[in-house]
Each structure stands twice: as structure tokens, then as C-alpha cells.
C-alpha positions as a printed NumPy array, in Angstrom:
array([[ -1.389,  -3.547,   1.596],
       [ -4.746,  -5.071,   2.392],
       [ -5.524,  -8.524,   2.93 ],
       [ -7.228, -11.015,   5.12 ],
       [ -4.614, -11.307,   7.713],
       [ -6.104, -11.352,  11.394],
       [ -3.81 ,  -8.284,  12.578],
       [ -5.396,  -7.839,  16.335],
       [ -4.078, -11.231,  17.351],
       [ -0.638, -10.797,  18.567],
       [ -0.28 , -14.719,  17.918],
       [  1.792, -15.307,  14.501],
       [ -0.336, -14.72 ,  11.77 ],
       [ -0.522, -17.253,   8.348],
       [  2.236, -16.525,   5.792],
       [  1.08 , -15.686,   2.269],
       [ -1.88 , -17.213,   1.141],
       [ -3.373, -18.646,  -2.352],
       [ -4.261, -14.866,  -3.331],
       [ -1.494, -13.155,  -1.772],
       [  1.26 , -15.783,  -3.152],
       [  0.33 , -15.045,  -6.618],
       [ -0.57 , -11.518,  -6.643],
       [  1.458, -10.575,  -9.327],
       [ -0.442, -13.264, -11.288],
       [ -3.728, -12.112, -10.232],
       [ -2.654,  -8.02 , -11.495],
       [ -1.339,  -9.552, -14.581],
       [ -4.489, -11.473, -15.551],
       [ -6.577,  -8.3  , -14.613],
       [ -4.648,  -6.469, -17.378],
       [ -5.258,  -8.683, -19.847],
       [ -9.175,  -9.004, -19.106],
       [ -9.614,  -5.111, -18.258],
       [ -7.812,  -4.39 , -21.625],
       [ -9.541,  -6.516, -23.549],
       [-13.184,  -5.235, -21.8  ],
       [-12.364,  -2.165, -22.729],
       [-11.548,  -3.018, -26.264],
       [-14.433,  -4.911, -26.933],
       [-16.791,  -3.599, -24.797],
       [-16.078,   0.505, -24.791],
       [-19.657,   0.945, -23.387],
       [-18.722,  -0.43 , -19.769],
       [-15.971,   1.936, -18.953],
       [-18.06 ,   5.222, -20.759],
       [-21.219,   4.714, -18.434],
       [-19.121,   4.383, -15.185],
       [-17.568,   7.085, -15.61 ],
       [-20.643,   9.031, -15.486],
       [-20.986,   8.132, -11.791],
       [-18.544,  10.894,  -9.995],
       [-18.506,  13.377,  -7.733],
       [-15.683,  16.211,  -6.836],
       [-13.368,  13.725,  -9.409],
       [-13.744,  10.787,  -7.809],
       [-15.897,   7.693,  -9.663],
       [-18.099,   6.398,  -6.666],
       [-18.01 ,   2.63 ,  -8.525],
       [-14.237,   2.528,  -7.752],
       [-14.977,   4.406,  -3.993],
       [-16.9  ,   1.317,  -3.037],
       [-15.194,  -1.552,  -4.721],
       [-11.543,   0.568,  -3.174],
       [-13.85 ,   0.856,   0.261],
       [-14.797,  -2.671,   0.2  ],
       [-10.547,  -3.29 ,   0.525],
       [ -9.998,  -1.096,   2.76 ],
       [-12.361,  -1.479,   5.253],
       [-11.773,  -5.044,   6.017],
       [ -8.226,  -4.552,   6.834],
       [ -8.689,  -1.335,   9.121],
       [-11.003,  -3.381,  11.115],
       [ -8.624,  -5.885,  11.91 ],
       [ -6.228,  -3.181,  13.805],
       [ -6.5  ,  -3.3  ,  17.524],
       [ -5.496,   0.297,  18.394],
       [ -5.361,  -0.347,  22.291],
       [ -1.724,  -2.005,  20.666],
       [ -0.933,   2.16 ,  20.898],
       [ -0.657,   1.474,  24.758],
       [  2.631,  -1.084,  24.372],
       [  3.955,   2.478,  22.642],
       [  7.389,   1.856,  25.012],
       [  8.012,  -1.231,  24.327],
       [ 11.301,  -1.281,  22.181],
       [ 10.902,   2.815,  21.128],
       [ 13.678,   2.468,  19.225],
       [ 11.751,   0.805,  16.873],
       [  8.799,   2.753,  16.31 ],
       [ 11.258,   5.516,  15.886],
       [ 12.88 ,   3.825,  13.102],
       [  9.562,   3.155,  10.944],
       [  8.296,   6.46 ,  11.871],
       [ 11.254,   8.462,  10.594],
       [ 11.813,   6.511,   7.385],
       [  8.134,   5.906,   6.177],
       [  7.631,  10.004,   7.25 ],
       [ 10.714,  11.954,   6.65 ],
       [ 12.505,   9.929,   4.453],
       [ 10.452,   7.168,   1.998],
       [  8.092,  10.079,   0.199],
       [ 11.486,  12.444,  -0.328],
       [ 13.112,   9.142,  -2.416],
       [ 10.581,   8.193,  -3.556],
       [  9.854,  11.282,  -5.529],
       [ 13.91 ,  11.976,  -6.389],
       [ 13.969,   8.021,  -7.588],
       [ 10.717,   8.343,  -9.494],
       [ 11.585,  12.278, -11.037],
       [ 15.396,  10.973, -12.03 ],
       [ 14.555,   8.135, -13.583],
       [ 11.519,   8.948, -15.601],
       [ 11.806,  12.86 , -16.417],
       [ 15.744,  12.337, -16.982],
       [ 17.028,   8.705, -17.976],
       [ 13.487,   7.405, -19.58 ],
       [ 13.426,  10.978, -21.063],
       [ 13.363,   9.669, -24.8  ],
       [ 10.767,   7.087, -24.453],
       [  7.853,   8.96 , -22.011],
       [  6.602,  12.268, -22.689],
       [  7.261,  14.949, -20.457],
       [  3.759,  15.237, -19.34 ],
       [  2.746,  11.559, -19.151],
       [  6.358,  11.152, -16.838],
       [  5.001,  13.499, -14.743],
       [  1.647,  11.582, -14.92 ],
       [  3.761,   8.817, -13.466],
       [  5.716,  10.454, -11.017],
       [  2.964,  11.709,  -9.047],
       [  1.768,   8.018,  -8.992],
       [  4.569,   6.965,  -7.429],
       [  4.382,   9.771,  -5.131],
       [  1.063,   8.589,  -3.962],
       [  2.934,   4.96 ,  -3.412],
       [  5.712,   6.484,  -1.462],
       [  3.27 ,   8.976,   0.859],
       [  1.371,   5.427,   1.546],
       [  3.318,   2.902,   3.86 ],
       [  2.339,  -0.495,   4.18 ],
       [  0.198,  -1.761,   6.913],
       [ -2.075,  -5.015,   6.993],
       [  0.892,  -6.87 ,   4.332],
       [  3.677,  -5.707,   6.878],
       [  1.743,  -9.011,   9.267],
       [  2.811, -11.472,   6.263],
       [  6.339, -10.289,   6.238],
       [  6.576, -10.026,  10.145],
       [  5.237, -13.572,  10.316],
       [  7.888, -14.717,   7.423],
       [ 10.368, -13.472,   9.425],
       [  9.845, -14.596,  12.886],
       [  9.075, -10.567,  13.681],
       [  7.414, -10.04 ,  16.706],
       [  3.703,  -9.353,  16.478],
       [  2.277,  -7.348,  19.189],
       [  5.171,  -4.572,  18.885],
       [  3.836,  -5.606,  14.864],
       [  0.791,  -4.135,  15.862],
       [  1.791,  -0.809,  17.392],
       [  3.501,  -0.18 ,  14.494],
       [  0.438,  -0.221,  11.912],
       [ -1.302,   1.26 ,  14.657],
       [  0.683,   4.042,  15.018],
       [  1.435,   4.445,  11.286],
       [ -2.119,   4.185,  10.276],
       [ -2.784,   7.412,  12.563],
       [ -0.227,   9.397,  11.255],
       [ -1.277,   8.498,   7.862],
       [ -5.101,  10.274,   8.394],
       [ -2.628,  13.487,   9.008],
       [  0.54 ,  13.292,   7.526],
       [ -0.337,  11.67 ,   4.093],
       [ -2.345,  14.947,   2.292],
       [  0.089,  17.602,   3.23 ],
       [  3.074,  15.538,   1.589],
       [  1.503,  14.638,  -1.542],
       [  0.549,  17.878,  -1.754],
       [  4.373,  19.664,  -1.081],
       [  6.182,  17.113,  -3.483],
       [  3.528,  17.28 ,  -6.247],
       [  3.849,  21.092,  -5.917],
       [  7.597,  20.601,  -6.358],
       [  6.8  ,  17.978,  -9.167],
       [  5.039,  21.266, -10.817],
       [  2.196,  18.851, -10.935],
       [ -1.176,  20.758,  -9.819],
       [ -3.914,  18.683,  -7.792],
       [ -7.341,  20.092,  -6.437],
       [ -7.263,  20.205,  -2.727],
       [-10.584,  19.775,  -2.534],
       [-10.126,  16.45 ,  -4.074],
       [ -7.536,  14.952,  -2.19 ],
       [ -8.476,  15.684,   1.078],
       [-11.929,  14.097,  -0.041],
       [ -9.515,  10.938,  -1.161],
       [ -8.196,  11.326,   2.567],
       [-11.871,  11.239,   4.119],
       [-12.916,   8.112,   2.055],
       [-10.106,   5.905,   2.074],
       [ -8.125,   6.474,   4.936],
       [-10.75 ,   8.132,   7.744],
       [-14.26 ,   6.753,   6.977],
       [-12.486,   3.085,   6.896],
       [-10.521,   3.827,   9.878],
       [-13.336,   5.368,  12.184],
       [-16.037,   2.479,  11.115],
       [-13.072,  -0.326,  11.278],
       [-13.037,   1.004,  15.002],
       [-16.199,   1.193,  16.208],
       [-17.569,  -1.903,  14.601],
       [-14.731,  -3.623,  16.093],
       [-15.327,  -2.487,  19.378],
       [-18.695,  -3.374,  19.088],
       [-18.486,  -6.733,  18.057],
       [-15.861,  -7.551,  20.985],
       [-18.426,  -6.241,  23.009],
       [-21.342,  -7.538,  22.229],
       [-19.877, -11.523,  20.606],
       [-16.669, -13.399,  21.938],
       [-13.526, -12.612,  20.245],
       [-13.438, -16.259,  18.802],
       [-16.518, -14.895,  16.752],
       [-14.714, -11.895,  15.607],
       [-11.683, -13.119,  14.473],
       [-12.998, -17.127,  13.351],
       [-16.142, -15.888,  11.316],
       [-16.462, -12.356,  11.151],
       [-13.073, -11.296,   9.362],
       [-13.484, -14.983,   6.987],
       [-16.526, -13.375,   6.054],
       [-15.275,  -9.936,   4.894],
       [-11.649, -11.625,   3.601],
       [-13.472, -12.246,   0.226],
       [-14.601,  -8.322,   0.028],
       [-10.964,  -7.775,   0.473],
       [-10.142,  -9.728,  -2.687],
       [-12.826,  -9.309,  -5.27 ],
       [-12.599,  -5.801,  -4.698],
       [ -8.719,  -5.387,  -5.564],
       [ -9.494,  -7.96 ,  -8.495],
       [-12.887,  -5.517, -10.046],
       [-10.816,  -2.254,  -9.378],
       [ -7.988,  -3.292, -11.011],
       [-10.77 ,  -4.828, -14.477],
       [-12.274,  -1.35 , -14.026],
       [ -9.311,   0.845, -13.878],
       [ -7.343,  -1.004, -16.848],
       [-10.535,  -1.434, -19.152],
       [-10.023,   2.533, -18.811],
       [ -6.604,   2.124, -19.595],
       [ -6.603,   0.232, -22.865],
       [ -5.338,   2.225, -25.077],
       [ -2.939,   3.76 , -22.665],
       [ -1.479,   0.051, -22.108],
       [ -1.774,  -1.172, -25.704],
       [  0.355,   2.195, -26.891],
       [  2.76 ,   2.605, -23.914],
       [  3.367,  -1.02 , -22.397],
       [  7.102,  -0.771, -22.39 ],
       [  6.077,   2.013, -20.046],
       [  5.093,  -0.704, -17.172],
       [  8.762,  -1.807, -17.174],
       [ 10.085,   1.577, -16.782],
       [  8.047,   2.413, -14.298],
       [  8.867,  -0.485, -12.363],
       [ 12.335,   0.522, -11.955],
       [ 12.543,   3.608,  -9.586],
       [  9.916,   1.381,  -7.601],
       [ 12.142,  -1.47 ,  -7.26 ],
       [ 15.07 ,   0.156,  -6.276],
       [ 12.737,   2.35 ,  -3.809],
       [ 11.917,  -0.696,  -2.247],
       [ 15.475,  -1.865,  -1.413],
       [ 16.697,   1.211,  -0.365],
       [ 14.398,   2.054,   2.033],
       [ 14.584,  -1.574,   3.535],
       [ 17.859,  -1.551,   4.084],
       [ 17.792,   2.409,   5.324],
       [ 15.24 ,   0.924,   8.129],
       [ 16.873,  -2.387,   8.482],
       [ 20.339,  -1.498,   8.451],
       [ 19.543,   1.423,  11.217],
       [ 18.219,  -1.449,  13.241],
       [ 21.154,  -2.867,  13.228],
       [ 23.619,   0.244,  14.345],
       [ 21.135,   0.612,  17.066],
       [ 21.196,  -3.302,  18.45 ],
       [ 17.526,  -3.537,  17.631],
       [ 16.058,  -7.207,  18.104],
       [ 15.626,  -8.606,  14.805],
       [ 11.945,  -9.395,  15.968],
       [ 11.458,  -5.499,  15.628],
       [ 13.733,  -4.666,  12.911],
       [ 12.757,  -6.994,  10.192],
       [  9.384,  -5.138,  10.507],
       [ 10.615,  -2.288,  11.104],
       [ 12.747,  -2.215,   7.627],
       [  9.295,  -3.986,   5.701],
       [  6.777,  -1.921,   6.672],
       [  8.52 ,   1.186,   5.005],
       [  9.117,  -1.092,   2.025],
       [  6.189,  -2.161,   1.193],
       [  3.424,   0.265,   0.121],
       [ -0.577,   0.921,   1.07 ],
       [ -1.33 ,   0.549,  -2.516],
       [ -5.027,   0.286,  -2.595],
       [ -4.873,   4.416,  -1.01 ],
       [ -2.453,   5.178,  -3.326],
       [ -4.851,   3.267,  -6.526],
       [ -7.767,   5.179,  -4.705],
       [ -5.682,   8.381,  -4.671],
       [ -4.518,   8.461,  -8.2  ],
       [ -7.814,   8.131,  -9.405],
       [ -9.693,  10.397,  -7.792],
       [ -6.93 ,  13.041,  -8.695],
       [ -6.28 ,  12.141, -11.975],
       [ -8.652,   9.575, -13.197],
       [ -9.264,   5.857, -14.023],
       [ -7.405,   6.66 , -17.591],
       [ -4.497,   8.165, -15.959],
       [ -0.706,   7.897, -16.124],
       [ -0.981,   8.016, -11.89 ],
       [ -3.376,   5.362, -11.767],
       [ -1.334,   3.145, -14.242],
       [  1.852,   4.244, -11.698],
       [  0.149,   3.004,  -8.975],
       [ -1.147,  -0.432, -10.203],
       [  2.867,  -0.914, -11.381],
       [  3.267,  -1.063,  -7.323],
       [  0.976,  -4.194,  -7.586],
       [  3.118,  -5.974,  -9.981],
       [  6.013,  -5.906,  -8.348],
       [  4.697,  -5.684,  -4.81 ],
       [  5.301,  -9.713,  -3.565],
       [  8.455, -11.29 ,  -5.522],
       [ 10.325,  -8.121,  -4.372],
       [  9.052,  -7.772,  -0.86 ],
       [  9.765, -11.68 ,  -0.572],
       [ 13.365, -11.248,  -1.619],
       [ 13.93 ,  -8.645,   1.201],
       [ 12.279, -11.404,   3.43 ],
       [ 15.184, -13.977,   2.59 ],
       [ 17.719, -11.146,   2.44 ],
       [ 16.337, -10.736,   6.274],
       [ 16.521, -14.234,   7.486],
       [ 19.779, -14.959,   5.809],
       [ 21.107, -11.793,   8.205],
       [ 19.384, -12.618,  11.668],
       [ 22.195, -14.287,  13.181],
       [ 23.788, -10.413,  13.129],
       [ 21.071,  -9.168,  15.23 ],
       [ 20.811,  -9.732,  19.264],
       [ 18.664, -11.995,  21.191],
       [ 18.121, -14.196,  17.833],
       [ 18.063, -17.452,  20.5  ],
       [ 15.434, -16.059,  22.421],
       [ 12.5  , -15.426,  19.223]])
């Protein structure tokens, strides 16, 4: 998830600020002023949603590019170099945020609300929802994961070469398995679309994150950088989760106001998600003697999700009114209490790990 963490540094970063402590406050307040804009004020939502192109509503592109953006700039991809540091570790977090995370994700998401919600959501409005939380389970986690490394006493240059690498495999990797467990989800997307979604939110970010990184190191000291420049865009970062999350639930009035036991049932398969693949990841670290510097992050990243793609995703495929979109913003809500219970579940078991005397 993005926030204003200064990921490049491999010193420890801050743990969870004002914004980041009470993010499920901050969603939750959204709700109630999106609903109520879009109650009150129907116009607002009805002439944005005149401005699209190929599906996707270029007011949400840039407030969802102003997120983005500020977090892929903060990734120093030289970190790709310390690659053999630990490998066991990277080969961990890629195999369960790759070949495993999407695959329960979608059996989690299509059990629980195609089969056990089955009598209180719709067939097609479940499905609606599954592919949201498809979209949250193709999208790992990658600025957040420097909180929860931090919170844990994880170690944060081998931190680094795992967003790194992770955030590559994403711009490949991310398209083509939304698109197999959708198709297995019999839910239909347009390709066109969500390789488009790809472009804005995941490579356009990425590529200008890296070059006007590089140029700034180049051309003013790295105190500048990381002291004034990333301050600077941290506020872009917020407001822009804050107005896409207004926009996208003054859309979703009605939706909410007629299905809000939904946001509850939704949250479930997304919970439990969460904790399994943590302790897949985490527990894996420790058959293989991992340090627990590397496996706490190692087992977080997975668990935690890139949420702002996956908002950016479901709207462009589906739209701001969506079942998807409403899916994905559910990730929001639970997103810190649970990912700060699996950071006291992991410093209540470091003593099991090796070299615990030596972080």
C-alpha cells in the first residue's frame, strides 16, 4: 500500500504515522461523506463520469496516479543488485505473492461469497465481489510492507529488494492472472482495458518514479531528495486515497445504503486471506531457518495488499458504481488492525527464529 514512507533508505523507516494509524478511520469517514455527496448532491458523481476513456474515468486516473506515483519513486531499484543476499527469502515472497496468494485468494473469496453468503448476495453482484478481491490478491503489498518491516525489527535493505523485485514482476505477472482466474470466475473483462489499467497504474508510475529519481540524485544531494522532496509529495499520497475513496463511494450510495451488511461479508474471505498467507510465508521461514529480519517481511509483504492498483483496477474494469470497486475499498477497512495483529503475532514468535541477538 502507498504511503509516505522513505523506502530507498535502508536505515529503519518511521512506524505508522497519524494517517496510516487510523486508516480504517479515515475509509470509514470517507463512506459516510461520499454517501452522503452522492445523496445530496447526485450532480457531482453524473458529470464525472462523463470524463472516460476505454472504461476508465480519467478524474480517478489522476487522483489514483497522484498515490501511486509518490510511492514508486521512493524505490531504489539498484536494491535488485543485493538479489543474493539471503535468496531464500526472496524465494519465499516470490512464490507465495505469485503462485500461491491470487489462487486463495480467489477459492477464499468464490467459497465464501458464491456458496456460504449465497442467500444474502446475488449471484451476479458475488461475482461482482469476487473479482474485486481477485484484483486485491493479484496486487501484493509494497511501500506498507516498510511500516511492518520497521515494526518488526525486519531488515531493510534485503526490505528493499523485495519491493523491488516484486514491483517488477507485478508490471508482468499481474494482467495475465487476473485475467486466468476471472476467466475461471466466468467473469468477462475487456483486455483492452486492463492492460490499459496495467500501463497507468503500475508502468507509467514505475518508469517516471525511476527516472525522476535518478535525476534528482543526480542533479541535488540525497538529503534533498529524501528531507524535502518526498515531504513534499507525502501529502499527494494522502489526499488522493482520501478524494478517490469520496469519489468512488458518492458513486456507490445506493449500492452501500441497500447492501451494507455486504461490507461485513466481504470482509471475511479477506481476513482470513490475510492470515493464511502470513503464516504460509512466515511459517516457511521458519522450516527453512530464515532470519526473522527477512521472514517477518517476507510473511507481510504477501499479506498485505497494493490496494490503490487493485481500487484503480476495479474501476476501470467495472466502474466507480461497482460491486469490484466496493470489494476493493473493503481491503482498506480492514487493511491496518489486521496487518498490526500479524505484527504482534510476529514479535511474540522471534525468539523461534535464528540470529534474533544479532538484529
Amino acid at each position: 500500500m502507498g504511503n509516505s514512507v522513505v523506502a530507498q533508505d535502508v536505515r529503519p523507516a518511521k512506524g505508522l504515522g497519524f494517517f496510516e494509524r487510523y486508516l480504517t478511520a479515515w475509509a470509514a469517514a470517507c463512506i459516510v461523506l461520499g454517501v452522503a455527496l452522492g445523496q445530496l448532491w447526485p450532480a457531482l458523481p453524473q458529470a464525472l463520469s462523463r470524463f472516460t476513456y476505454s472504461q476508465v474515468s480519467v478524474p480517478v486516473a489522476v487522483l489514483i496516479w497522484f498515490m501511486i506515483y509518490p510511492m514508486m519513486v521512493q524505490i531504489d531499484f539498484g536494491s535488485i543488485l543485493r538479489v543474493g543476499r539471503q535468496p531464500r527469502g526472496l524465494v519465499i515472497t516470490l512464490v507465495v505473492n505469485w503462485l500461491i496468494k491470487p489462487f486463495t485468494m480467489f477459492l477464499l473469496a468464490a467459497f465464501f461469497l458464491l456458496e456460504v453468503f449465497a442467500p444474502f448476495i446475488a449471484p451476479d453482484l458475488g461475482r461482482e465481489y469476487l473479482a474485486g478481491a481477485v484484483l486485491l490478491g493479484a496486487a501484493p503489498c509494497t511501500a506498507m510492507v516498510f511500516v511492518w518491516s520497521y515494526l518488526t525489527k525486519g531488515d531493510p535493505a534485503y526490505t528493499l529488494v523485495q519491493v523491488a523485485v516484486n514491483d517488477l514482476v507485478m508490471l508482468f505477472a499481474f494482467a495475465p492472472i487476473v485475467l486466468v482466474l476471472l476467466g475461471i470466475g466466468s467473469i468477462s473483462v475487456p483486455y483492452d482495458t486492463l492492460l490499459l489499467s496495467v500501463l497507468l497504474y503500475i508502468a507509467v508510475p514505475l518508469v517516471t518514479g525511476y527516472l525522476s529519481r535518478r535525476y534528482l540524485l543526480r542533479t541535488r544531494s540525497k538529503e534533498w531528495f529524501e528531507q524535502v522532496y518526498l515531504k513534499r509529495l507525502a501529502p499527494l499520497t494522502t489526499g488522493g486515497l482520501l478524494l478517490t475513496l469520496v469519489l468512488l463511494f458518492s458513486f456507490q450510495g445506493e449500492e452501500i445504503m441497500n447492501n451494507a451488511v455486504h461490507i461485513a461479508l466481504i470482509a471475511v474471505p479477506l481476513i482470513i486471506q490475510t492470515f493464511l498467507i502470513f503464516f504460509i510465508g512466515y511459517g516457511w521461514a521458519y522450516l527453512w531457518r530464515v532470519d526473522h529480519a527477512v521472514a517477518a517481511p517476507a510473511g507481510l509483504i504477501g499479506a498485505s495488499n497494493f490496494f490503490e492498483l487493485a481500487v484503480a483496477a476495479a474501476i476501470s474494469l467495472f466502474g466507480l458504481s461497482s460491486g469490484a470497486a466496493l470489494a476493493t475499498v473493503v481491503g482498506v477497512l480492514v487493511e491496518v488492525p489486521v496487518m498490526l495483529a500479524l505484527v504482534r503475532i510476529a514479535n511474540a514468535t522471534r525468539s523461534w527464529f535464528p540470529n534474533v541477538a544479532n538484529e
